[in-house]
PyMOL Python script that loads the backbone (N, CA, C, O; Angstrom):
from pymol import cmd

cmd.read_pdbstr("""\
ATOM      1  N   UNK A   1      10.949 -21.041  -6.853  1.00  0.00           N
ATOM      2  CA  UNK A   1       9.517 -21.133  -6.654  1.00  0.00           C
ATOM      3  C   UNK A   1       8.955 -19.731  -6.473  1.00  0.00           C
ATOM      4  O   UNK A   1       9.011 -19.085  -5.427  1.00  0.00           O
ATOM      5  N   UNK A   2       8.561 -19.449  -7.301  1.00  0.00           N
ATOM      6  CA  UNK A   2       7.250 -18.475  -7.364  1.00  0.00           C
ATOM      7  C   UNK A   2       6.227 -18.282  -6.220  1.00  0.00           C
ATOM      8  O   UNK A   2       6.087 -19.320  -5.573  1.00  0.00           O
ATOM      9  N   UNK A   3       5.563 -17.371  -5.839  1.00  0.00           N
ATOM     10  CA  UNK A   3       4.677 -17.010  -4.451  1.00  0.00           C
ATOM     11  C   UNK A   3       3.278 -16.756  -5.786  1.00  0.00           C
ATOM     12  O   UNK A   3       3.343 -16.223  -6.894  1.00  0.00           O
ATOM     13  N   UNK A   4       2.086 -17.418  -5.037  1.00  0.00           N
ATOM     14  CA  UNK A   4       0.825 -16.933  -5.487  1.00  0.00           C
ATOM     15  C   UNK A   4       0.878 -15.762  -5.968  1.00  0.00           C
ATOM     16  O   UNK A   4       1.800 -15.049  -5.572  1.00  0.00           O
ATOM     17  N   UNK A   5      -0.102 -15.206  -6.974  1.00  0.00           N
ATOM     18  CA  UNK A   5      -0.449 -14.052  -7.542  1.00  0.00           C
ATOM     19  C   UNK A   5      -0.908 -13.224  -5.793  1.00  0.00           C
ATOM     20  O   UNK A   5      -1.278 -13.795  -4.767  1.00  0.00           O
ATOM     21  N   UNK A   6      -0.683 -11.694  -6.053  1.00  0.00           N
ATOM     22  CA  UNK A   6      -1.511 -11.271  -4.675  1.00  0.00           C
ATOM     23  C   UNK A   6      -0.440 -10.580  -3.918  1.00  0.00           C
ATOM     24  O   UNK A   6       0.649 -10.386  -4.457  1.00  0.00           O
ATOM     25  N   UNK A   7      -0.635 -10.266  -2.928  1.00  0.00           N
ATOM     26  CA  UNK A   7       0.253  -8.600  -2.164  1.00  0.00           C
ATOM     27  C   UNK A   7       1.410  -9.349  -2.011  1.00  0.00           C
ATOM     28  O   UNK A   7       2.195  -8.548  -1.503  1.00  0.00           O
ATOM     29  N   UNK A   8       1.964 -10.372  -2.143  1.00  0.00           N
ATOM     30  CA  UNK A   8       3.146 -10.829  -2.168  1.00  0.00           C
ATOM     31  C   UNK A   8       4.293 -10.323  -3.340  1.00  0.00           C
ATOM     32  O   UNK A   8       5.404  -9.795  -3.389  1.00  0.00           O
ATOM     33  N   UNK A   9       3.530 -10.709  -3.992  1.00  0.00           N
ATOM     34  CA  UNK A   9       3.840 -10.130  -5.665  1.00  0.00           C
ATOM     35  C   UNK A   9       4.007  -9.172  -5.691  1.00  0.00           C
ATOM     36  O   UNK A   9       5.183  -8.933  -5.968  1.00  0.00           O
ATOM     37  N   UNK A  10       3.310  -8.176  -5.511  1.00  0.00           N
ATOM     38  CA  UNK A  10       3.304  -6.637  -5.893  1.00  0.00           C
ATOM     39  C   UNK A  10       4.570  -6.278  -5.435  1.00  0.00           C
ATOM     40  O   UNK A  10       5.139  -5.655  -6.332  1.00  0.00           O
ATOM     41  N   UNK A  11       5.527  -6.432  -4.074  1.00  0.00           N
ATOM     42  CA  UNK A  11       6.490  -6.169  -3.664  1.00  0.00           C
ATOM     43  C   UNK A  11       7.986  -6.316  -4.957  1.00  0.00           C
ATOM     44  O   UNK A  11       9.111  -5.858  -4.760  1.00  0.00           O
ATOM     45  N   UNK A  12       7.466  -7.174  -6.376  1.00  0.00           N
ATOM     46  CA  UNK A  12       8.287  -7.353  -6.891  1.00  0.00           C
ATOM     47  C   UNK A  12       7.987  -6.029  -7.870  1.00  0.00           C
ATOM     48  O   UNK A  12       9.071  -5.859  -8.429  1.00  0.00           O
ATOM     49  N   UNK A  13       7.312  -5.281  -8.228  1.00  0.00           N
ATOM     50  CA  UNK A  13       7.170  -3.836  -8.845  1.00  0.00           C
ATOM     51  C   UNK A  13       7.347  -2.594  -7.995  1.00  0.00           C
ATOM     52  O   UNK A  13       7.980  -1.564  -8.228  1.00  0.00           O
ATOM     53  N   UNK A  14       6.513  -3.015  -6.792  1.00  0.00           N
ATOM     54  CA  UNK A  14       6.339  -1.610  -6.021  1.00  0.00           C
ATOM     55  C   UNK A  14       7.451  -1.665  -5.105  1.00  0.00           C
ATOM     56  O   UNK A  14       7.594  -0.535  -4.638  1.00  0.00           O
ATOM     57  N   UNK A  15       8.380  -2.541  -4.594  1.00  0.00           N
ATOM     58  CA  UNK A  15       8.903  -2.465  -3.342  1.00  0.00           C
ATOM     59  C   UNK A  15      10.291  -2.554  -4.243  1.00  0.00           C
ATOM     60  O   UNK A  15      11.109  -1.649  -4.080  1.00  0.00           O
ATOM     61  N   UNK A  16      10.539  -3.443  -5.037  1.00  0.00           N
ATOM     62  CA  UNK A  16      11.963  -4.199  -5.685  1.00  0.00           C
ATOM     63  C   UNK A  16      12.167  -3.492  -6.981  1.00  0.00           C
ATOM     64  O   UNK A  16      13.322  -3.445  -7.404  1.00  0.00           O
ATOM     65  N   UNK A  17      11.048  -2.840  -7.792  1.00  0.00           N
ATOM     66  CA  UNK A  17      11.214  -2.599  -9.006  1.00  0.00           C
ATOM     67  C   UNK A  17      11.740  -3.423 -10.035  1.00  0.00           C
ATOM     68  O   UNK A  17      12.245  -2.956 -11.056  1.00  0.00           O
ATOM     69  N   UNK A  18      11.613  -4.896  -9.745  1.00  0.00           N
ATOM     70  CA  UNK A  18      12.039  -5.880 -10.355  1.00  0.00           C
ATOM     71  C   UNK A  18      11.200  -7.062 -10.817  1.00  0.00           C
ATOM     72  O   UNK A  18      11.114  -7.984 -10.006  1.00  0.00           O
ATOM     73  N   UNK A  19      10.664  -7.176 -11.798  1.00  0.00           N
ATOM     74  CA  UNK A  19      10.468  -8.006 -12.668  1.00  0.00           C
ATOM     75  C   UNK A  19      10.184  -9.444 -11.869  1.00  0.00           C
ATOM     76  O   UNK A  19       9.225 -10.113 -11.484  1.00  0.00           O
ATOM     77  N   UNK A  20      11.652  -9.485 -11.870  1.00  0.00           N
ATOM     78  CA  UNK A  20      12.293 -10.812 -11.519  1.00  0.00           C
ATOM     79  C   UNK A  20      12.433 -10.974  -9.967  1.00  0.00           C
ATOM     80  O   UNK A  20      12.683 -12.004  -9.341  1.00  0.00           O
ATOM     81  N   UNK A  21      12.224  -9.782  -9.527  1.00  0.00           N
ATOM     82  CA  UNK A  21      12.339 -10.497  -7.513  1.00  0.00           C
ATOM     83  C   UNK A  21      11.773 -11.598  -7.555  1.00  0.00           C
ATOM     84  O   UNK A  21      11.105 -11.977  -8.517  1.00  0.00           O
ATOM     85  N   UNK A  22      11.984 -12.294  -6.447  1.00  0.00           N
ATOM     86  CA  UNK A  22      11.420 -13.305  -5.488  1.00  0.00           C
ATOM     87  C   UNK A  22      10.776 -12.442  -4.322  1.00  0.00           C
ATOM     88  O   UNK A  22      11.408 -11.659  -3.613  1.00  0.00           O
ATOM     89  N   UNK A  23       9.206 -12.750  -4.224  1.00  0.00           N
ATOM     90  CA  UNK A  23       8.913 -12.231  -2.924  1.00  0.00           C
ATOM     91  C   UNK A  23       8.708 -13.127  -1.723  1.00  0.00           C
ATOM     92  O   UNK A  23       8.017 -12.857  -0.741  1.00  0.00           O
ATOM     93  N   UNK A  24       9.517 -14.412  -1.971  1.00  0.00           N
ATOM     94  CA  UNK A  24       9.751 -15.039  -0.769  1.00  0.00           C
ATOM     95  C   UNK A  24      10.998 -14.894  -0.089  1.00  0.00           C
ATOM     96  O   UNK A  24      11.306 -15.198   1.063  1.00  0.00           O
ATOM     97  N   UNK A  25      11.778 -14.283  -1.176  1.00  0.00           N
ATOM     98  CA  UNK A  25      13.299 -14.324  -0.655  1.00  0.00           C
ATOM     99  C   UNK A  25      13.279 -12.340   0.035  1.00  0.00           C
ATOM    100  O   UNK A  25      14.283 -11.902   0.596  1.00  0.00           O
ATOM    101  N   UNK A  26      12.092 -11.503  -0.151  1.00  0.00           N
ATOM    102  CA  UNK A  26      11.872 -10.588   0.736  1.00  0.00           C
ATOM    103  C   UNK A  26      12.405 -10.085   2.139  1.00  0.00           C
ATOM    104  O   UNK A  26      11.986 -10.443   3.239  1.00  0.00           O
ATOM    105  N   UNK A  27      13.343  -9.245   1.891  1.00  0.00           N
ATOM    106  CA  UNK A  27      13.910  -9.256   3.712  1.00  0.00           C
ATOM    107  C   UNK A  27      13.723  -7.592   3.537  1.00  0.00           C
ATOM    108  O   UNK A  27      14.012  -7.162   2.421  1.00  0.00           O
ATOM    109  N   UNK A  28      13.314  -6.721   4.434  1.00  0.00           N
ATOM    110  CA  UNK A  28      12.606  -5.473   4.609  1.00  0.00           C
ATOM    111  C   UNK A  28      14.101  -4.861   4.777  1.00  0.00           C
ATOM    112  O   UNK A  28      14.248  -3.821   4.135  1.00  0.00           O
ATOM    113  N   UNK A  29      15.460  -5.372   5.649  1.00  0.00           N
ATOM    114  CA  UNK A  29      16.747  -4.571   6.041  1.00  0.00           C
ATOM    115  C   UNK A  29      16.973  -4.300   4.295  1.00  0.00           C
ATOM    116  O   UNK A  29      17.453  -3.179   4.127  1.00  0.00           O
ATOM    117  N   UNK A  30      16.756  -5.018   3.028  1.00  0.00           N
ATOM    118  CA  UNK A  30      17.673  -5.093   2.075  1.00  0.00           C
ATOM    119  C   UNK A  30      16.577  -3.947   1.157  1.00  0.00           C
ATOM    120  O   UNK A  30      16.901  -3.653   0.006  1.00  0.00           O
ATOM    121  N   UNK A  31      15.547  -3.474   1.649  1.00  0.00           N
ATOM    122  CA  UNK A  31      14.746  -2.480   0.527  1.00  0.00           C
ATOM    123  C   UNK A  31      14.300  -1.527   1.513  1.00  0.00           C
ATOM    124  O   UNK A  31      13.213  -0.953   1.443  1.00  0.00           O
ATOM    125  N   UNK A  32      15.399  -1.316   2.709  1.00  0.00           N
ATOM    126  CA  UNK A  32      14.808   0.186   4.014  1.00  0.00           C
ATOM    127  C   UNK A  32      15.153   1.441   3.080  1.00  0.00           C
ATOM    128  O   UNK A  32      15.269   2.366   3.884  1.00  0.00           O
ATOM    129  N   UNK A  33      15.335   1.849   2.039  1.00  0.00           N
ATOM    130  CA  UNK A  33      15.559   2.933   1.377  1.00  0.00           C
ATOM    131  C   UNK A  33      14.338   3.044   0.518  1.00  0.00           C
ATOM    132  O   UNK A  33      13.865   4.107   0.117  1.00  0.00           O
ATOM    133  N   UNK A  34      13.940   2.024   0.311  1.00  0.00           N
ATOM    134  CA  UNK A  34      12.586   1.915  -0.871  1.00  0.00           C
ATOM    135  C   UNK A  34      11.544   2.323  -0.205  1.00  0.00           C
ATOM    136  O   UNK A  34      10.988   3.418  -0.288  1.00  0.00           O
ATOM    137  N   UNK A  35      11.289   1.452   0.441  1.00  0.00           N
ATOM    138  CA  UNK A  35      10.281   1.129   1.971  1.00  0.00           C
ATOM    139  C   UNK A  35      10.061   2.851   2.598  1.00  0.00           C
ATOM    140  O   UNK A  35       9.047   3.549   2.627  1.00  0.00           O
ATOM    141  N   UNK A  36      10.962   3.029   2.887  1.00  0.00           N
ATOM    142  CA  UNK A  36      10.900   4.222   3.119  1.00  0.00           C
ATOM    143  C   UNK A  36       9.653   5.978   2.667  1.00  0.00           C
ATOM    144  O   UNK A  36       8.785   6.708   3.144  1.00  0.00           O
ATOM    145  N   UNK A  37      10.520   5.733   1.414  1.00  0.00           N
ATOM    146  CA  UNK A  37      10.316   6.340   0.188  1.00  0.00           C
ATOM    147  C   UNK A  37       8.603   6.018  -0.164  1.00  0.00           C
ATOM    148  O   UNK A  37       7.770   6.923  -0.223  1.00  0.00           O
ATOM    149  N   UNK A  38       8.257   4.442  -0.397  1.00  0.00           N
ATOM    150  CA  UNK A  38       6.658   4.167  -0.563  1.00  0.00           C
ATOM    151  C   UNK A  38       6.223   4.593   0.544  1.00  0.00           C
ATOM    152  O   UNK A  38       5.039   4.792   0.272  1.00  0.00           O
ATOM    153  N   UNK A  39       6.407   4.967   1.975  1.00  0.00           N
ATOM    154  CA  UNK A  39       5.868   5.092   2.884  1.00  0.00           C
ATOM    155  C   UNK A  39       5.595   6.259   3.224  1.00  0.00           C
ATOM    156  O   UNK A  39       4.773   6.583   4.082  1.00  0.00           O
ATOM    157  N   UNK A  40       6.470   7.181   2.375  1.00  0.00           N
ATOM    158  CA  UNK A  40       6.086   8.776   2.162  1.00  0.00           C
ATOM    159  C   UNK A  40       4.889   9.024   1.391  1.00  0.00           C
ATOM    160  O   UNK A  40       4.025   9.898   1.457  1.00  0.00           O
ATOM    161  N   UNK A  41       5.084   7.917   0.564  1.00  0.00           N
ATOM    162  CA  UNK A  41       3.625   8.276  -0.628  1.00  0.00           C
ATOM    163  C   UNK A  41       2.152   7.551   0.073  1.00  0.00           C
ATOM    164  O   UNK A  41       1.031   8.055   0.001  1.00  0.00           O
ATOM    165  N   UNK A  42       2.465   6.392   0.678  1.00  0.00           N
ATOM    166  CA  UNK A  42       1.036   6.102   0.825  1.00  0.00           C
ATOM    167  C   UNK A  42       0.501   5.727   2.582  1.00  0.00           C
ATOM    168  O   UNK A  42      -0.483   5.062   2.905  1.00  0.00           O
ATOM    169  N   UNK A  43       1.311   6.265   3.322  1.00  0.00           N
ATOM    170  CA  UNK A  43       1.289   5.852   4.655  1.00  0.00           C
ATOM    171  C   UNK A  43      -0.187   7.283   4.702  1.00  0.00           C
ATOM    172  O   UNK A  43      -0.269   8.377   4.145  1.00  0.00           O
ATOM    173  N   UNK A  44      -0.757   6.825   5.279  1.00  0.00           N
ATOM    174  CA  UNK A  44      -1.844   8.150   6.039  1.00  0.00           C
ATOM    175  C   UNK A  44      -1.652   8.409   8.077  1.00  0.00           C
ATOM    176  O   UNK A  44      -2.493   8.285   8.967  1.00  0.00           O
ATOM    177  N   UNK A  45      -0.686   8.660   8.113  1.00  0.00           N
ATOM    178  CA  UNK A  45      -0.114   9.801   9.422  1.00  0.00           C
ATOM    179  C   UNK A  45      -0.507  10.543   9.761  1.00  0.00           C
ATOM    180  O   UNK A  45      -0.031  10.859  10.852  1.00  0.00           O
ATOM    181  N   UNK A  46      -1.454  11.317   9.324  1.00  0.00           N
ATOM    182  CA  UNK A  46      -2.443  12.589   9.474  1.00  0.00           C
ATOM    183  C   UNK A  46      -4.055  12.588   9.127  1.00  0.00           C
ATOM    184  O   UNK A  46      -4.459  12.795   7.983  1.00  0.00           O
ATOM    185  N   UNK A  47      -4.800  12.371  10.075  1.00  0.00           N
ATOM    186  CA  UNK A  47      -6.556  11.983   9.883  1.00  0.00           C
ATOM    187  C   UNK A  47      -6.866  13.357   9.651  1.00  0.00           C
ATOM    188  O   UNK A  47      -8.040  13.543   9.972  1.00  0.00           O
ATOM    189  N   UNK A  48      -6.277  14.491   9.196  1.00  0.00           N
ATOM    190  CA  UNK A  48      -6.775  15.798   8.966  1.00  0.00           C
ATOM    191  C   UNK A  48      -7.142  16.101   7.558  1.00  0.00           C
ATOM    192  O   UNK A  48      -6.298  16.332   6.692  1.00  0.00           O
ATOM    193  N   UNK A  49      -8.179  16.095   7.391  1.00  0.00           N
ATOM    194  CA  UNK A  49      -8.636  16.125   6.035  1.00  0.00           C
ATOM    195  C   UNK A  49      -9.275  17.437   5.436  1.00  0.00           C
ATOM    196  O   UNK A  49     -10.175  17.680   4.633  1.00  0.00           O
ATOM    197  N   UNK A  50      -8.177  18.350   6.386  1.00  0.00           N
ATOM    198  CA  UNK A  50      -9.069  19.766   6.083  1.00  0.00           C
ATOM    199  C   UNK A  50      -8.388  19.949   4.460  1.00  0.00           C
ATOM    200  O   UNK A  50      -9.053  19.680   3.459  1.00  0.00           O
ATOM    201  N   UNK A  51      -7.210  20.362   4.410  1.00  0.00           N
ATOM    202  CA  UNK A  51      -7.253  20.403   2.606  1.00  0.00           C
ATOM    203  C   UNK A  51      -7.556  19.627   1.690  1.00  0.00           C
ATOM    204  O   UNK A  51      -6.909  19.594   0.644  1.00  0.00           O
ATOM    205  N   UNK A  52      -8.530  18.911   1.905  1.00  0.00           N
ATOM    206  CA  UNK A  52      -9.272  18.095   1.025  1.00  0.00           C
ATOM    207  C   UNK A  52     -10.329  18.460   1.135  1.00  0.00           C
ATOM    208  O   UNK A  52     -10.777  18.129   0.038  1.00  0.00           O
ATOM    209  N   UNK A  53     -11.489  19.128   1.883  1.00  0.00           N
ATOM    210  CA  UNK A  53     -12.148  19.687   1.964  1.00  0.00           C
ATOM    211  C   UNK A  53     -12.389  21.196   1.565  1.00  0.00           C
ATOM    212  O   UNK A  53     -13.442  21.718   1.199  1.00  0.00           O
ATOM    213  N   UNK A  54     -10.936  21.855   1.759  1.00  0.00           N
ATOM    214  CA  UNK A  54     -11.263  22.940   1.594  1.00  0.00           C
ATOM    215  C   UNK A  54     -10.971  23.054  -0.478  1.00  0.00           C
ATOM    216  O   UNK A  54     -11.436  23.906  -1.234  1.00  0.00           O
ATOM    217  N   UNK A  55     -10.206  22.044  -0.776  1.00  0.00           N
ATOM    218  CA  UNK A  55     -10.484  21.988  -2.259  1.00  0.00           C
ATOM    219  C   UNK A  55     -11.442  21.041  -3.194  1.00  0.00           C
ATOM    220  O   UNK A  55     -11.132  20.356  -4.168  1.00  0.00           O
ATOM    221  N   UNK A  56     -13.023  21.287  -2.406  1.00  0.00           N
ATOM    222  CA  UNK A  56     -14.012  20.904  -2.718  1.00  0.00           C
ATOM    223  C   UNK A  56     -13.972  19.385  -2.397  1.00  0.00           C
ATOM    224  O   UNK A  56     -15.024  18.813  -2.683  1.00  0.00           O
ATOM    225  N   UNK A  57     -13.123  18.704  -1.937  1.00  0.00           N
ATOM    226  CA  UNK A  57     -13.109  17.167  -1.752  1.00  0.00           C
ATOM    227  C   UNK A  57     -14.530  16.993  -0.752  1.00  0.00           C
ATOM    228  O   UNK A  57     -14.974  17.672   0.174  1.00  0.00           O
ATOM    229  N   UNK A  58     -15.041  15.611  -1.496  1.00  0.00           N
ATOM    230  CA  UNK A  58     -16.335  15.374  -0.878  1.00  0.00           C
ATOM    231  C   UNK A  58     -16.042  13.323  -0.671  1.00  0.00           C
ATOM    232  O   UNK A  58     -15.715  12.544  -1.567  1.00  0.00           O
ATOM    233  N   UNK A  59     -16.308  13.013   0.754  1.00  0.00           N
ATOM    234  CA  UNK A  59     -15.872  11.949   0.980  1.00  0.00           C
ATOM    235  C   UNK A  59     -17.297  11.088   1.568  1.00  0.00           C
ATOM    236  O   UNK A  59     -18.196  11.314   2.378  1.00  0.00           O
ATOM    237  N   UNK A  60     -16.960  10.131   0.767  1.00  0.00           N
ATOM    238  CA  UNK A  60     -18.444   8.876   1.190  1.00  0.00           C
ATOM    239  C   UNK A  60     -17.906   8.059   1.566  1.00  0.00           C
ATOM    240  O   UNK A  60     -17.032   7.471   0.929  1.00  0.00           O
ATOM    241  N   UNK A  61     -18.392   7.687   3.095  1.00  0.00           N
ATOM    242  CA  UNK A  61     -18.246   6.824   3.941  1.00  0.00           C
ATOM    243  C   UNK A  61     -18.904   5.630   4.101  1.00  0.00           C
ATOM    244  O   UNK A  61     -19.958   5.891   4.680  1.00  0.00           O
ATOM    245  N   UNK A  62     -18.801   4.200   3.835  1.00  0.00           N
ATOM    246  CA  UNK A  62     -19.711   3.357   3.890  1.00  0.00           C
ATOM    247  C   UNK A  62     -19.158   2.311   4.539  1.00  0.00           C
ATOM    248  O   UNK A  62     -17.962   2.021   4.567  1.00  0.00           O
ATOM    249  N   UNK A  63     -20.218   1.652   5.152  1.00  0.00           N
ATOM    250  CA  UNK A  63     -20.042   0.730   6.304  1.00  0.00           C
ATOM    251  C   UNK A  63     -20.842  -0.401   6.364  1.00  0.00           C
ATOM    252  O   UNK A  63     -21.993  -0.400   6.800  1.00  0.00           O
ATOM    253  N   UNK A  64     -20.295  -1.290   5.968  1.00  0.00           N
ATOM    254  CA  UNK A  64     -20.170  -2.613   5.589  1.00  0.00           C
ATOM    255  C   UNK A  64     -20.589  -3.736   6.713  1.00  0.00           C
ATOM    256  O   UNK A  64     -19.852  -4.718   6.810  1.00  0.00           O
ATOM    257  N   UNK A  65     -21.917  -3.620   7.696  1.00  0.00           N
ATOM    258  CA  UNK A  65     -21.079  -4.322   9.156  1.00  0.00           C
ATOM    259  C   UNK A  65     -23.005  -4.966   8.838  1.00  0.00           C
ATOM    260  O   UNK A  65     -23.429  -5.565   9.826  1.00  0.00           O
ATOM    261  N   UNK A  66     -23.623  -4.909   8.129  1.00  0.00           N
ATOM    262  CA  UNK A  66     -25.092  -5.834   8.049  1.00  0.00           C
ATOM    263  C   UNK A  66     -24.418  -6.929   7.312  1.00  0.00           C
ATOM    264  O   UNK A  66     -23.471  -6.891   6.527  1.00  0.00           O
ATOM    265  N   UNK A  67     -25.133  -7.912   7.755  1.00  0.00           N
ATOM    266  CA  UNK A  67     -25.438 -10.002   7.169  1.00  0.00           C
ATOM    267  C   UNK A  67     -26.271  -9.297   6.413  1.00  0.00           C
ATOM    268  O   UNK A  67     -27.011  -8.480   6.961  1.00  0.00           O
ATOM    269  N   UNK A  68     -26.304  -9.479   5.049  1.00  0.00           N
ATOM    270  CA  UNK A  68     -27.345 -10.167   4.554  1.00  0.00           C
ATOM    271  C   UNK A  68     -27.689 -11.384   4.087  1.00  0.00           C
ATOM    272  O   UNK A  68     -28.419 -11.753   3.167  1.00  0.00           O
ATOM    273  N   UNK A  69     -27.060 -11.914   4.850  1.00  0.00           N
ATOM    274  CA  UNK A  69     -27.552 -13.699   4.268  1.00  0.00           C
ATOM    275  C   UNK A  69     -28.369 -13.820   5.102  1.00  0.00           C
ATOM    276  O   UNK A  69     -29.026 -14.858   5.177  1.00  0.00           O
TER     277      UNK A  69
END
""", "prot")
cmd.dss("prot")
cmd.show_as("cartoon", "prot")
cmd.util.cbc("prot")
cmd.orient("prot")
């Protein structure tokens, strides 16, 4: 059995590199080398955004917190 389309899934490219995983059968001890590794690339550990700034980076902040219904 297959898991819904959705962040379940993705673990079978980004986490398993496999096609064919199961992301119900997912256990984090059996991909701590992978896990790892993605967590170098996309974890944000550091709110210092000075070299992004200082190489012209320009950041828009928007905030989402009005009803409009």
């Amino acid at each position: 059995m297959r898991a819904p389309a959705g962040e379940l899934c993705n673990n079978a490219y980004f986490i398993a590199k496999d096609p064919a995983f199961d992301p119900l059968a997912f256990d984090p001890a059996n991909h701590r080398v992978r896990l790892k590794e993605v967590s170098t690339i996309i974890d944000s550990n550091d709110p210092g955004l000075g070299a992004f700034f200082a190489r012209g980076g320009k950041l828009i902040m928007r905030e989402n917190t009005a009803d409009v219904a």
